[in-house]
N, C-alpha and C positions, 0 to 999 in steps of 0.2 A: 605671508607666503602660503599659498596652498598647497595642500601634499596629496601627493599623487594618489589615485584611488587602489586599492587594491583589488584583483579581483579571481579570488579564489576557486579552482573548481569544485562543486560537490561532491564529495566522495563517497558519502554513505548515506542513507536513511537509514536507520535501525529501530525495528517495529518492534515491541514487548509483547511475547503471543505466552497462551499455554502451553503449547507445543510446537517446538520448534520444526522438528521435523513435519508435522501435521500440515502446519500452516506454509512450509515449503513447496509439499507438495499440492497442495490445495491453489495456490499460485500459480502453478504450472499449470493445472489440468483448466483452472477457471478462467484465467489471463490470457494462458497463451506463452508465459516466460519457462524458459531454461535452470532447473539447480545447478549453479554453478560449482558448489559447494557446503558440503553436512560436514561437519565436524563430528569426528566419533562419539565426542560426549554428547553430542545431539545438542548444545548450548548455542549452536551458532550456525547460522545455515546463509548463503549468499543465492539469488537470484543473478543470470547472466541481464542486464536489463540496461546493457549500455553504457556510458560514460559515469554514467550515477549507479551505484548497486544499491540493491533492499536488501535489506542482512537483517534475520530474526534473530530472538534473542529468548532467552525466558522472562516473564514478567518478575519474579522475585529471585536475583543471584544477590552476595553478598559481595561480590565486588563494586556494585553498581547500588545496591538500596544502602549499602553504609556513607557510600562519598555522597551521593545523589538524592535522595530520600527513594521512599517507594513509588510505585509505577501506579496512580491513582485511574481507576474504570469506571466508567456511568454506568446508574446504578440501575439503571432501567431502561427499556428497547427504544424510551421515548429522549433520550441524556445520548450526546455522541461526546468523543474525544474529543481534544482539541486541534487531529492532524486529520489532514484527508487524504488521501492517496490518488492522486489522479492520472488515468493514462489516455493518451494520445491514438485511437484507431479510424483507419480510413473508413471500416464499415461499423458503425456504432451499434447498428440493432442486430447484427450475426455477431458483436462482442460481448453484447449484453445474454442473448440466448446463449450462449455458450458459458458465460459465469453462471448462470442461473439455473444449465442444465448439469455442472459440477458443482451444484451445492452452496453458491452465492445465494444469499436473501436479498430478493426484490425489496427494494426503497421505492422507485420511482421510473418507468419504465421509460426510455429514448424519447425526446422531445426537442423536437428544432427551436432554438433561442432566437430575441431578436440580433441579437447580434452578431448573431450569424453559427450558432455554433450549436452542433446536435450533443446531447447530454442525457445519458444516464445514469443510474445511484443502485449500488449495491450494498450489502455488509459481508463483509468477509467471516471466516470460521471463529474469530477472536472479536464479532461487532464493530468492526473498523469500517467505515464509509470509505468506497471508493470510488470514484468517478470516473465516467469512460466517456470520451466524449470526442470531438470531431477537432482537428488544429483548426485556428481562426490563423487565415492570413490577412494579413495586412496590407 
């Protein structure tokens, strides 16, 4: 007998930066999103960003590298993570200039895909790839 699928909503991304507050507000001015929430200890910071939040964190707490291990970083400009962060804008080349006129590093400037989809590549404050790119409808 087959069992029913479950299907969960996503609740959180949670990014390991050096600074949480930094990288909040870096979000905001680069992206385009809303702080929804700093925590006084400055350990935890929420983006207003929709059904799904991105919630910072610090890269080494002891609640998190004891159960978890440590939060491992490429070790060079040329080594990415293993998560990419990508967002959804209707005008991809006024998204991309505006990450990159707040302090985003140019990867790879806006380029129409065959598949239909406009794409470009930044790195955030913390070397995190993120990608902005055009919805593909179907």
């Amino acid at each position: 007998m087959a069992s029913k699928a479950v299907c969960p909503a996503l609740a959180y991304l949670v990014v390991y930066v050096e600074d949480v507050l930094k990288s909040a507000e870096f979000y905001a001015a680069a992206f385009g999103y809303c702080v929804r929430r700093v925590e006084d200890s400055r350990k935890w910071a929420e983006l207003d960003t929709g059904s799904t939040t991105i919630a910072f964190t610090p890269l080494h707490q002891r609640e998190t590298d004891a159960l978890t291990g440590e939060v491992q970083l490429p070790k060079s400009p040329r080594e990415r993570g293993p998560v990419e962060i990508c967002f959804d804008y209707a005008d991809v080349d006024a998204a991309y200039r505006r990450a990159v006129e707040n302090g985003a590093v140019p990867v790879s400037a806006p380029e129409q895909k065959k598949w239909g989809q406009k794409v470009g590549y930044v790195r955030d404050v913390d070397g995190i790839i993120v990608r902005m790119g055009s919805h593909v409808r179907e």
